[in-house]
Legacy VTK file of the C-alpha trace (Angstrom):
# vtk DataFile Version 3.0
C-alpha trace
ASCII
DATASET POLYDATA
POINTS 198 float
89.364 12.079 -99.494
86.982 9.019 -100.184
83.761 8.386 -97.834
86.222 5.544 -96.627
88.344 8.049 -95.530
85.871 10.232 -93.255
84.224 7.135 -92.224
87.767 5.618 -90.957
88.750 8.963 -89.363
85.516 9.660 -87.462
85.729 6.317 -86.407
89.271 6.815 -85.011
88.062 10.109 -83.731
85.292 8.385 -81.913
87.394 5.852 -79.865
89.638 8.740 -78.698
87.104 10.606 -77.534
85.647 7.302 -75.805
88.607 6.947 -74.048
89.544 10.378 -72.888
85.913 11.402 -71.786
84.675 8.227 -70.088
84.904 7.666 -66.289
87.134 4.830 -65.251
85.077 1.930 -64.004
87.674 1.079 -60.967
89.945 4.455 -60.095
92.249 3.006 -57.421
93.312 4.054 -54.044
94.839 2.496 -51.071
93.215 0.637 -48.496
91.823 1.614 -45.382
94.150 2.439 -42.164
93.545 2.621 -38.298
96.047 3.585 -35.544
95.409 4.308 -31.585
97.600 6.185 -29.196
98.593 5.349 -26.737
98.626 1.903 -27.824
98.725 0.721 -23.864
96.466 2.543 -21.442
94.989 2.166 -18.349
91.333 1.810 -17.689
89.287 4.743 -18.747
92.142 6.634 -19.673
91.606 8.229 -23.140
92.144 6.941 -26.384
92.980 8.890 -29.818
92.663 6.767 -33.252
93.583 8.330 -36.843
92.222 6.603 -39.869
92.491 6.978 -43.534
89.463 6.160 -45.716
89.172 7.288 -48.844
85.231 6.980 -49.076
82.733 7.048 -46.176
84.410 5.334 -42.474
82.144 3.845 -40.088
82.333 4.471 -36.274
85.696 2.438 -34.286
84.777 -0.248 -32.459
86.078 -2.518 -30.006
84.837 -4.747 -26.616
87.403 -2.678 -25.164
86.218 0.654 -25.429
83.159 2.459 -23.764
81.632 3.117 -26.813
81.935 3.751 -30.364
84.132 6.201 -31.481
82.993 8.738 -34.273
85.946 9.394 -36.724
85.604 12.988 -37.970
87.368 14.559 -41.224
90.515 16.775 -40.897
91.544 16.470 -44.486
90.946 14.457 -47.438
90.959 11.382 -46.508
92.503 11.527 -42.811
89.852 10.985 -40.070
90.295 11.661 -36.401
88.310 10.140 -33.036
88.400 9.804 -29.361
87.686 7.183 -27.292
88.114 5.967 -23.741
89.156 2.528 -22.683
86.840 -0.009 -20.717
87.133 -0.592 -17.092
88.743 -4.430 -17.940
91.748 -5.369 -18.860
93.264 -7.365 -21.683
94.404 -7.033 -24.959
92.108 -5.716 -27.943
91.278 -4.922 -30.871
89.379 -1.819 -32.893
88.114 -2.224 -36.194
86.455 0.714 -38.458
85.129 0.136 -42.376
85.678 1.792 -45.030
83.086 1.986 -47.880
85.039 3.278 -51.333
81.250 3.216 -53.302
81.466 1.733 -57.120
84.045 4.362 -57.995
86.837 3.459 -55.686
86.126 -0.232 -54.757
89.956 -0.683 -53.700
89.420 1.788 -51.313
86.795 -0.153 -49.551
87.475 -2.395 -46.759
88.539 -2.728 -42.755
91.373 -1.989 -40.716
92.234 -2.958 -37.519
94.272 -1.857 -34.553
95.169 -3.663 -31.370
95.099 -2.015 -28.128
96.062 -3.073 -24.184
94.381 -2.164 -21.086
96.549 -2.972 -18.086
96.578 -2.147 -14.396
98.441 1.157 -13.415
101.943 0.374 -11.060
99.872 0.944 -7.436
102.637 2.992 -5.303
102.470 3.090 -1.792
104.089 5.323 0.251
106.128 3.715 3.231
107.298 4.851 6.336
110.958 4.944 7.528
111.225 2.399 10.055
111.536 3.753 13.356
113.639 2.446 15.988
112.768 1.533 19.613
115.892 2.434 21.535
116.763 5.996 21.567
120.005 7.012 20.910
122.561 7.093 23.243
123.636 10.272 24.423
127.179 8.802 25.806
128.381 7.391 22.724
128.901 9.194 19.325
126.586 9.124 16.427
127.294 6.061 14.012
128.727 8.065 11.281
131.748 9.594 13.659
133.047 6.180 15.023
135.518 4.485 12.959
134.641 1.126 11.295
135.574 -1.842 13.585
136.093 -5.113 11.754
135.976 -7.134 15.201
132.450 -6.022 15.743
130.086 -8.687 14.880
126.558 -7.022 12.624
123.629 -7.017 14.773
121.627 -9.319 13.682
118.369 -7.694 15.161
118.848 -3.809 13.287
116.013 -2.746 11.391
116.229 -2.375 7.813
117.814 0.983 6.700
114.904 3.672 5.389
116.612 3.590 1.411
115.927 -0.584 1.228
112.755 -1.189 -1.122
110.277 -2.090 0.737
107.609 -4.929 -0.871
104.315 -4.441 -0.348
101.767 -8.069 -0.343
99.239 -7.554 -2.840
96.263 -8.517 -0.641
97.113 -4.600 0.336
97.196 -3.098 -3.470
93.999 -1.522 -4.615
92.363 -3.704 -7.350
92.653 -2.193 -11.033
89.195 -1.318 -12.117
87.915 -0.053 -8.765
89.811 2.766 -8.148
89.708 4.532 -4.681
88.311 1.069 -3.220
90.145 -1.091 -0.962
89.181 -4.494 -0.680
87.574 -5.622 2.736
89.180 -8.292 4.529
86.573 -9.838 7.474
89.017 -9.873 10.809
88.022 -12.020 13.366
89.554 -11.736 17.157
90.824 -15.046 18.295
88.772 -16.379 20.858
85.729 -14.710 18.989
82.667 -17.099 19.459
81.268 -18.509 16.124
77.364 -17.333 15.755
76.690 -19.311 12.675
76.109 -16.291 10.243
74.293 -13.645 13.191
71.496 -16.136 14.638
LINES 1 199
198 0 1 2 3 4 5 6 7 8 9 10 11 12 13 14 15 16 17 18 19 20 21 22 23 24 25 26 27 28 29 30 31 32 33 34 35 36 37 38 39 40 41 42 43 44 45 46 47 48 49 50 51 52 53 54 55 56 57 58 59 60 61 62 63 64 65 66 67 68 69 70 71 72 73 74 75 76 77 78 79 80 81 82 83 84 85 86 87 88 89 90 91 92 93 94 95 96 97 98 99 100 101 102 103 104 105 106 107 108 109 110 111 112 113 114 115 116 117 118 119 120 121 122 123 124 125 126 127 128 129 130 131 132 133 134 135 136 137 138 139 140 141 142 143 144 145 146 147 148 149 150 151 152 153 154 155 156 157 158 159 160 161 162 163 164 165 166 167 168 169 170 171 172 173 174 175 176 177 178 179 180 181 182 183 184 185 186 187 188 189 190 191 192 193 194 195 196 197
């Protein structure tokens, strides 16, 4: 073999080794992911968002949450936090980032999750109505008379205890002040007006 000959094959020799041995300038890797359940709460109930980052994730935020949330490591690149919705309501959203470095640039980047606050269903309990004629001891109960169709329906019988009963929101507890009633200012009639206590 000829000096051309070495020359050529440590050359060729050179190149594969250049391309098995260096690191790739841009490895790639998918982008960042958030997710929050549940995805509707009510305020200050708890919050749990999972991530994937592969690189370094910054803390969730959101206007809707009490604080930033600190996304901790479970496994390679899966990233668990806890949070706890604000006391408003609305819808939101939470954003984390995701930094890659020079090694994984794809990898780098934000994802977002939206979020809703609302107002718990207020339940009130309700009282059976009560009537104010006791029953008649000469006539039988309800149930054991027949049904008479020439019997007219009283129009003045209070509504039966299993019909839903509506409740006017002025008497609902506000969302956001829980245990808190508003205060309505009652007046007697015939009160005299002071002019604000002077």
């Amino acid at each position: 073999m000829g000096m051309k000959g070495i020359v050529a094959g440590a050359g060729l020799l050179a190149m594969t080794a250049g391309v098995f041995l260096a690191p790739q300038a841009s490895a790639t890797a998918p982008p960042p992911k958030l997710s929050v359940s549940p995805a509707k709460v009510a305020p200050g109930q708890a919050l749990d968002f999972s991530a994937s980052c592969h690189g370094t994730p910054t803390a969730v935020t959101s206007p809707g949450l009490t604080g930033p949330v600190t996304l901790s490591v479970q496994s390679g690149a899966a990233y668990l936090g806890h949070g706890k919705a604000a006391g408003r309501t609305g819808k939101f959203k939470a954003s984390f980032r995701c930094d890659g470095g020079p090694n994984l640039p794809a990898a780098s980047g934000t994802a977002t999750v939206e979020f809703e606050i609302v107002c718990p269903p207020t339940t009130t309990p309700t009282k059976p109505p009560s009537s104010s004629k006791p029953p008649s001891s000469s006539q039988p109960p309800s149930s054991s008379r027949p049904p008479s169709s020439s019997e007219p329906p009283s129009s003045s019988s209070a509504p039966s205890s299993s019909s839903a009963r509506v409740v006017p929101a002025a008497l609902t507890k506000s969302c956001g002040t829980p245990g808190k009633t508003p205060q309505v200012q009652v007046k007697p009639a015939g009160a005299p007006q002071t002019g604000g206590g002077i």
